[in-house]
N, C-alpha and C positions, 0 to 999 in steps of 0.2 A: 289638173297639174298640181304636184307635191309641193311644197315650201323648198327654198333652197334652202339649206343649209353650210351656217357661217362654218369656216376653219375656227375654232377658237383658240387656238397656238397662234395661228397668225393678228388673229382679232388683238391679243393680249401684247402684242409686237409693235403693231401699226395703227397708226392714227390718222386724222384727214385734218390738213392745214384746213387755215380761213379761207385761203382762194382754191379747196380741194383737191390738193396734191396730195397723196402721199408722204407721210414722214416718219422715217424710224431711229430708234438711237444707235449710235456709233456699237462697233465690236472692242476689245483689247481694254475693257476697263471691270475686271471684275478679279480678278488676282493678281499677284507678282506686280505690283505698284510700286515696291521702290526703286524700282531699277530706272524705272519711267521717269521723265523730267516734268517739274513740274506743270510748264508750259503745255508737253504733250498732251496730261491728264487733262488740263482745262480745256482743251482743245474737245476734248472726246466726251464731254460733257454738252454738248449742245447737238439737238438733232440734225437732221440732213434729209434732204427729199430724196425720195425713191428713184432710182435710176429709170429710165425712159422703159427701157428693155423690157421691165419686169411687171411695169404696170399692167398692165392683158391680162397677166398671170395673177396678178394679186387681184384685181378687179374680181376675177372668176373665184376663188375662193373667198373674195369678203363681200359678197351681192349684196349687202345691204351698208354699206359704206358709204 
């Protein structure tokens, strides 16, 4: 049987908490910032775990995760 092979788009995306979830950073924070309130910005600075749904699917592209 061959190696699997990681996604490395996704690998560079996603990270695995301490209790092994899933976590990846927010979207909406890489241009067009002043429009944005400060508050928002700081918001979209902190990670967030991966939604339930999608974990199967991430799991199978990052097999060694």
């Amino acid at each position: 049987m061959p190696k699997m092979k990681t996604n490395r788009s996704a690998a560079k995306r996603f990270k695995v908490s301490g209790t092994g979830k899933l976590v990846r950073n927010k979207a909406y924070r890489r241009h067009i910032l002043t429009k944005k309130s400060t508050k928002n910005k700081r918001n979209l600075r902190q990670d967030i775990v991966v939604d339930q749904t999608n974990v199967a699917n991430m799991r199978k592209i990052l097999p060694y995760m």
